[in-house]
N, C-alpha and C positions, 0 to 999 in steps of 0.2 A: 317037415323041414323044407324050405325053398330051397332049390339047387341054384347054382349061383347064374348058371345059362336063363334060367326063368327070371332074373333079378336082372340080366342086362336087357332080355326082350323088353319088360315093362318099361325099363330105363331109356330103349329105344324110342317105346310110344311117346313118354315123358317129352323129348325132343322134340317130337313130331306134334304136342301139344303146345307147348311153347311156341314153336313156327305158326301154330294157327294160332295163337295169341298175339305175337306181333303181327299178323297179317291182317287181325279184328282191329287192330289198334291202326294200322297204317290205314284202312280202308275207314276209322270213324275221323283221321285228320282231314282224309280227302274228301269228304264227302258230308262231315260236320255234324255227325249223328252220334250228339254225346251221350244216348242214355245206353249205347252198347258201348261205353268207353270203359266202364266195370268190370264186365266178362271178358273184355280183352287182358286187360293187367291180372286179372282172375290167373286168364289160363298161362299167361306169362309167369307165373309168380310158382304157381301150381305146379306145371312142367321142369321147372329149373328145381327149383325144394326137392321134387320128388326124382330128376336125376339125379342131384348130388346125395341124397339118403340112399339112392339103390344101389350108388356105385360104391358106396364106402365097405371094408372087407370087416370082418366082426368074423368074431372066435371059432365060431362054427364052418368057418368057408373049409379048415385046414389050412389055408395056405397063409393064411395071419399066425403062425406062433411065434412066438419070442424067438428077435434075433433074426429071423427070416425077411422080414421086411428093412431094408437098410437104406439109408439117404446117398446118393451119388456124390 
């Protein structure tokens, strides 16, 4: 089982791949080199997907059971 600490680390890189995704993409506007304009959106796309799946809580965290999780 992933401990949930493990599941934000990864979540953290996820971040930090996306920032280097837009930073491929801003560096193929500036500079007009559109056959890396793929692996930029790539790692944008990548990064975000896979911080919003690592962040989400599921049954096994504990702290997801019925009732516990409530709307402000």
């Amino acid at each position: 089982m992933v401990s949930v600490e493990d599941r934000i680390a990864v979540a953290a890189a996820a971040v930090f791949v996306s920032l280097t995704g837009v930073a491929a993409a801003i560096h193929v506007l500036m500079f007009d080199q559109s056959s890396a304009n793929r692996y930029g959106e790539a790692a944008i796309m990548i990064g975000v997907v896979g911080f919003a799946v690592l962040l989400n809580l599921t049954p096994k965290d504990g702290r997801a059971k019925r009732g516990t999780l409530r709307m402000a």
